[in-house]
C-alpha positions as a printed NumPy array, in Angstrom:
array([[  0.   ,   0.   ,   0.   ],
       [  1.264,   3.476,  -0.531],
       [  2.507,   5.641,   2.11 ],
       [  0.888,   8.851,   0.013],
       [ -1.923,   9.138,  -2.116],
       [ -4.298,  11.59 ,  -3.771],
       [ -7.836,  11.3  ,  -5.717],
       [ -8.846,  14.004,  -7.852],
       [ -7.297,  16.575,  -5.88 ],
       [ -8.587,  19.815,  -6.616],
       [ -8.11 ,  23.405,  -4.771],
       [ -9.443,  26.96 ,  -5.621],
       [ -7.637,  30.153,  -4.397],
       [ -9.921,  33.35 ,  -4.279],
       [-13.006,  30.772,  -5.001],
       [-16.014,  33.147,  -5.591],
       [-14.003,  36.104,  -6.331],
       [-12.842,  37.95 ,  -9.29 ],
       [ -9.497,  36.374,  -8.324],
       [-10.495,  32.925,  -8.132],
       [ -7.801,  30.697,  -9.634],
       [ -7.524,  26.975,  -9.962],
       [ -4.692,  25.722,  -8.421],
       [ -5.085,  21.966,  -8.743],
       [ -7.14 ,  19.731, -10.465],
       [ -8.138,  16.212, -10.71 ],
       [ -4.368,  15.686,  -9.435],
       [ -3.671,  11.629,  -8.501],
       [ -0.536,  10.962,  -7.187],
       [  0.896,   7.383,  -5.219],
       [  4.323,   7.525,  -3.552],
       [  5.543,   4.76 ,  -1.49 ],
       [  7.747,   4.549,   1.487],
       [ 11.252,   5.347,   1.593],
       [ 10.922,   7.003,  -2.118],
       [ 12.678,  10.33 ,  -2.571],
       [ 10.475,  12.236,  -5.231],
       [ 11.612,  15.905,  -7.412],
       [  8.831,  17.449,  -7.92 ],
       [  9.337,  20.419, -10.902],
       [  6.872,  22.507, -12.448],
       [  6.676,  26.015, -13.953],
       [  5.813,  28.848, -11.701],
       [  2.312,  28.491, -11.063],
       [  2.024,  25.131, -11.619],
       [  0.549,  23.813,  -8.796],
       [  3.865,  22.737,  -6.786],
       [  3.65 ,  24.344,  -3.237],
       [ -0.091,  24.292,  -3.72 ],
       [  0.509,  20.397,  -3.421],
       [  2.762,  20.037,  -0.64 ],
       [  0.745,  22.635,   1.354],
       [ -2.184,  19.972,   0.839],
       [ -0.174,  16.862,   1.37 ],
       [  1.196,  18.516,   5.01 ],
       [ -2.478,  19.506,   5.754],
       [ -1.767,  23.215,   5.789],
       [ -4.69 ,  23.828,   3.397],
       [ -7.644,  21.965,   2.866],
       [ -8.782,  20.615,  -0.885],
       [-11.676,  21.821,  -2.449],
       [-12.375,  18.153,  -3.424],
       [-10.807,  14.712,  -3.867],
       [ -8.75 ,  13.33 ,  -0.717],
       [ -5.183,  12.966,   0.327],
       [ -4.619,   9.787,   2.66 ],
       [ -1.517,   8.546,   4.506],
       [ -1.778,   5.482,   5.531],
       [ -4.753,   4.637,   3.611],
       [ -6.493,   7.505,   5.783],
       [ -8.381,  10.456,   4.53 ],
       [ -6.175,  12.957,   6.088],
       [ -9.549,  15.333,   6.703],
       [-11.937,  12.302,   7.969],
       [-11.579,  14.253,  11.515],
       [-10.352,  17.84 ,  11.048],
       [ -9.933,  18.242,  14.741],
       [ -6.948,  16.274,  14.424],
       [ -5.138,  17.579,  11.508],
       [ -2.337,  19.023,  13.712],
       [ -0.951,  15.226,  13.92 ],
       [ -0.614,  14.752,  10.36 ],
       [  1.76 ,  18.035,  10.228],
       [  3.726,  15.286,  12.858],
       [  3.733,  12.833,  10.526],
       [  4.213,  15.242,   7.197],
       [  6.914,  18.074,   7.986],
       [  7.168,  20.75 ,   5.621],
       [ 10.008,  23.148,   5.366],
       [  8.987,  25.701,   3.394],
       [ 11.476,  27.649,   0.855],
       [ 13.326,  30.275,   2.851],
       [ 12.838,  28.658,   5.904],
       [ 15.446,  30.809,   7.918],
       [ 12.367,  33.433,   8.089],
       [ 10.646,  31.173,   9.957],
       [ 13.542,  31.122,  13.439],
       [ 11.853,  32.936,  16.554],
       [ 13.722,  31.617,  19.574],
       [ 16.376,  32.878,  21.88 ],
       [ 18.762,  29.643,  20.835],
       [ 19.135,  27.6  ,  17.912],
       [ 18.486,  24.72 ,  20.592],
       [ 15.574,  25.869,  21.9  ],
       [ 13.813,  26.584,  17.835],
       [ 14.81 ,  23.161,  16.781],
       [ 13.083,  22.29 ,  20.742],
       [  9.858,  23.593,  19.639],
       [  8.836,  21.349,  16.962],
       [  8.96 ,  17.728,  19.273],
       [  8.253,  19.786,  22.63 ],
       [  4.948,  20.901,  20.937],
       [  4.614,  17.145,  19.992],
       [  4.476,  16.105,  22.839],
       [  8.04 ,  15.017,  23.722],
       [  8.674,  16.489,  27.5  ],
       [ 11.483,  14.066,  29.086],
       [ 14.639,  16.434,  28.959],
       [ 17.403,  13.466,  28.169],
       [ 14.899,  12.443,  25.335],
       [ 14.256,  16.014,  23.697],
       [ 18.136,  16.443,  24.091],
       [ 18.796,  13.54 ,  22.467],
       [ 16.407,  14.128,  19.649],
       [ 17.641,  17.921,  18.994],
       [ 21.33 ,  16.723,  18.752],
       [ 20.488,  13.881,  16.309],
       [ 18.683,  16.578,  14.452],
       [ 21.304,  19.343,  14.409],
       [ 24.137,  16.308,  13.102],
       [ 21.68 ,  15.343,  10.195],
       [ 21.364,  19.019,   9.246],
       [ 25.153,  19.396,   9.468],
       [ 24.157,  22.033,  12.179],
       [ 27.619,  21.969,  14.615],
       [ 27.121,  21.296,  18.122],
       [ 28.787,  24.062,  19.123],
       [ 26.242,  26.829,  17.371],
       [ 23.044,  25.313,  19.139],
       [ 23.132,  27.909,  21.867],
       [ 23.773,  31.125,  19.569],
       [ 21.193,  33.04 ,  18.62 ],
       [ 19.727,  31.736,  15.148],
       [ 19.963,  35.415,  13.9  ],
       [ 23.936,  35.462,  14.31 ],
       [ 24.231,  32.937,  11.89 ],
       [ 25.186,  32.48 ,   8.112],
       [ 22.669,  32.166,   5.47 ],
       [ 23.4  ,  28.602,   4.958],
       [ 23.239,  28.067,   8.834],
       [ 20.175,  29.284,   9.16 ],
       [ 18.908,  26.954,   6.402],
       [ 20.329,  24.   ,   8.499],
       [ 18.962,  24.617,  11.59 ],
       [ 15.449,  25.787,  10.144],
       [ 15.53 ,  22.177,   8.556],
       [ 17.035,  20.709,  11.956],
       [ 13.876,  21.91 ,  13.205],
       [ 11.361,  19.84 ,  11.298],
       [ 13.64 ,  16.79 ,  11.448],
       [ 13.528,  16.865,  15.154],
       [  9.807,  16.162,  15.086],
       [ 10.878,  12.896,  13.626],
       [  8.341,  13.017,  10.001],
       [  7.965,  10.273,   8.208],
       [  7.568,  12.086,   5.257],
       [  9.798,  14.808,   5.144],
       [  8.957,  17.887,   2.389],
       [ 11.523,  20.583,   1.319],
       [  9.877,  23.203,  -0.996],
       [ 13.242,  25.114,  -2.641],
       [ 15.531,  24.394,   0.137],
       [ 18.49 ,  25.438,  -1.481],
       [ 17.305,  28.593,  -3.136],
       [ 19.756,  31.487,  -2.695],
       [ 22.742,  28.871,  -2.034],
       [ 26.172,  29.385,  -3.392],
       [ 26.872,  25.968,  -5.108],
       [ 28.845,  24.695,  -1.82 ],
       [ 26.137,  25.486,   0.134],
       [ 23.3  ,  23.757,  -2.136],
       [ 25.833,  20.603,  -2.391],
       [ 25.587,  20.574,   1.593],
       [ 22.214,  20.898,   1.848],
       [ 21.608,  18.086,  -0.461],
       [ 24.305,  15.649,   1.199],
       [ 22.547,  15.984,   4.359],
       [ 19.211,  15.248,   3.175],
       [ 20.229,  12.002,   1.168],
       [ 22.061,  11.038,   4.018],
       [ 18.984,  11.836,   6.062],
       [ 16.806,   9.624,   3.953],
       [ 19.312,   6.801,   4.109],
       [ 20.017,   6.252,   7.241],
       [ 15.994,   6.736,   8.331],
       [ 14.276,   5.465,   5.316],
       [ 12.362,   8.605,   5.912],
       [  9.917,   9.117,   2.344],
       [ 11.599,  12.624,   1.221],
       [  9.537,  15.339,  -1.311],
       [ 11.729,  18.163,  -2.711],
       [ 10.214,  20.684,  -4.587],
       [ 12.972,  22.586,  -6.613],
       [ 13.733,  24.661, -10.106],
       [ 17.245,  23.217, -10.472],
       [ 16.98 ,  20.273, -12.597],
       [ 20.616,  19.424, -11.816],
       [ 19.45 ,  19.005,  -8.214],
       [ 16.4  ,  16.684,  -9.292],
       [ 18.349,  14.913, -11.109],
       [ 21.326,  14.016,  -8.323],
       [ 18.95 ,  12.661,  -5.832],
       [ 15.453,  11.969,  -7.037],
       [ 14.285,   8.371,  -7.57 ],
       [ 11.242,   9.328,  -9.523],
       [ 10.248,  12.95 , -10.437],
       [  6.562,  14.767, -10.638],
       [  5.774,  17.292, -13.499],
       [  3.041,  19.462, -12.465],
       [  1.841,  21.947, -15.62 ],
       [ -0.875,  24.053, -14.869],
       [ -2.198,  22.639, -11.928],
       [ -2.681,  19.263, -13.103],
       [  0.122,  16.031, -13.012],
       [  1.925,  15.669, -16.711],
       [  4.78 ,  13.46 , -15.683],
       [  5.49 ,  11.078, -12.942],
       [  8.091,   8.279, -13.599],
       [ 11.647,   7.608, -13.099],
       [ 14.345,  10.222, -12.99 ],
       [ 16.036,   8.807, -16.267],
       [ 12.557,   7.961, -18.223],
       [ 11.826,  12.535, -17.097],
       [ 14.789,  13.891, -18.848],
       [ 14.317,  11.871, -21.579],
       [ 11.655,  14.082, -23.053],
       [ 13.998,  17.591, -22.765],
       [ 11.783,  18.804, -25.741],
       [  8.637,  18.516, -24.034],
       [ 10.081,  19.785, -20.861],
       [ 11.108,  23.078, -22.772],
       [  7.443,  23.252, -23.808],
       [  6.149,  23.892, -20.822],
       [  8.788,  26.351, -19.503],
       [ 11.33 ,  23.711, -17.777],
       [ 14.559,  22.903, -18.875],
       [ 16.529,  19.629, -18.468],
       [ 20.073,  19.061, -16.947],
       [ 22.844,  21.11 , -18.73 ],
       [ 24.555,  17.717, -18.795],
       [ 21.191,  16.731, -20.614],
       [ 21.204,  19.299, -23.024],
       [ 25.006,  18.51 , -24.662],
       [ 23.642,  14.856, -25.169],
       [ 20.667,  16.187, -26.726],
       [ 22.284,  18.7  , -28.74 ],
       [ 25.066,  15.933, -30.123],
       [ 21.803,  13.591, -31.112],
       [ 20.653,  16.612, -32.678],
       [ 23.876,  16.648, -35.209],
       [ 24.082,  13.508, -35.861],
       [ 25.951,  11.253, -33.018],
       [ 24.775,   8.132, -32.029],
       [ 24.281,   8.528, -28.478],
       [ 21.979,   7.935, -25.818],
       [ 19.982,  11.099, -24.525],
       [ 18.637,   9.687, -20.646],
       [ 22.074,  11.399, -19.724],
       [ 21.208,  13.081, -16.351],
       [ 24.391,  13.016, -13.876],
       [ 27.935,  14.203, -14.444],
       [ 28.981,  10.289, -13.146],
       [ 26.681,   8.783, -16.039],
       [ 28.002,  10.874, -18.603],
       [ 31.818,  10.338, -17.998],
       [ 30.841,   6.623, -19.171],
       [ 28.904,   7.157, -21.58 ],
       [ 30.642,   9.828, -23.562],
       [ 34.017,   7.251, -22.889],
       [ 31.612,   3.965, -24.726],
       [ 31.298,   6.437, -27.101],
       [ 34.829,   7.686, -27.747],
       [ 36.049,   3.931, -27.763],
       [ 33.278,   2.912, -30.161],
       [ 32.121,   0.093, -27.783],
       [ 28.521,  -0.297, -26.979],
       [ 26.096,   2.379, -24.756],
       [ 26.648,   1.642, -20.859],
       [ 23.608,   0.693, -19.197],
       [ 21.118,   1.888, -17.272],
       [ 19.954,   5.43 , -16.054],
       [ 21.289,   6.33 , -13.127],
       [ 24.042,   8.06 , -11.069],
       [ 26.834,   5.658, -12.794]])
């Protein structure tokens, strides 16, 4: 059974207004545990409109969303659990610190959760802060004296700490220099690995779908127009363009040398996988196989 599903999802900003906008519709979705999904879309396509539905934060105008097999909204009253089970860090999350110490923001998540024994809650925010690459020794600082990618960390530290089983990250890395993204993105694959946590992140950089997601989610216009594997996605680059997304640069060169003539394979998505394959090429031998990080 899946861990996530959704049934002709729809939601309606503004509904009965002269700014009412469709923001989903008739969206069906299945993601299974332990998956680590991209999900990519054009501005306005429905992305964060999603995830704020998945994490319960907003409430579709039809269809359902269950976890578990459970309608998420069969007893509203209790909504504030599934935001337990569903954390959601949403894209500049650094805007979102409010306490005196780092400790005591990334505290407020699994205190609010109910966690109260102090050796327990200590434990919990330590684990959190090490997953997060959040050092030790910056938990009592304020969380306004840090850096921009410390923040980021301990914002995400945070949401860990209330221990999610799904885990959603909508941009995470936006603003980043490249050092910073790569660290961001190490810690939440290592995150995922070591808790078999399932792990949504919503992003615009394809080259950061493409490193860690196992299957990707196109959302155009509010409704679903891809979900499959990572290498079956940036396969169709030209259809991708269409509807105002781009593919991996990496993507692009493959594409461009099918384009003039070379007989080579196009589901090129990582650095890793390329290396071999441009090498099979070079020697003449046959295509290496398969589509991922090689």
């Amino acid at each position: 059974m899946a861990l996530i599903e959704t049934h002709d999802l729809r939601f309606v900003y503004g509904k009965g207004t002269p700014f009412e906008k469709v923001a989903l519709d008739g969206v069906d979705i299945s993601i299974n545990e332990g998956e680590f999904i991209g999900v990519i879309g054009h501005t306005g396509s429905g992305k964060s409109t999603l995830v704020q539905l998945l994490n319960g934060l907003l409430r579709p105008e039809s269809g359902s969303i269950l976890l578990d097999g459970k309608d998420i909204w069969a007893k509203p009253k209790k909504i504030r659990n599934v935001r337990f089970e569903v954390g959601l860090v949403f894209q500049y999350p650094e805007y979102q610190l409010f306490e005196e110490t780092v400790y005591k923001d990334i505290a407020f998540g699994p205190s609010n959760k109910g966690i109260k024994k102090k050796d327990e809650l200590d434990q919990i925010i330590r684990t959190a802060a090490e997953f997060s690459g959040l050092k030790e020794s910056l938990l009592e600082k304020s969380p306004f004296d840090l850096s921009g990618g410390e923040k980021r960390r301990a914002a995400i530290a945070g949401v860990i700490a209330m221990q999610p089983r799904v885990l959603i990250l909508d941009e995470p890395t936006a603003g980043l220099d490249p050092k910073g993204r790569d660290r961001i993105l190490d810690r939440i694959s290592t995150y995922r690995e070591k808790t078999g946590s399932t792990v949504l992140l919503v992003s615009h950089s394809m080259e950061d779908i493409a490193r860690v997601a196992d299957r990707v989610l196109v959302m155009n216009h509010g409704k679903v127009e891809m979900f499959d594997e990572t290498k079956n996605i940036f396969k169709h680059g030209e259809h991708l363009a269409e509807i105002g997304l781009r593919v991996p640069q990496i993507t692009q060169v493959f594409l461009e040398l099918k384009r003039l003539g070379a007989d080579v394979r196009t589901d090129v998505y990582t650095m890793d996988f390329a290396k071999g394959v441009a090498l099979d090429f070079l020697r003449g031998g046959e295509k290496s196989e398969g589509g991922g990080q090689q």
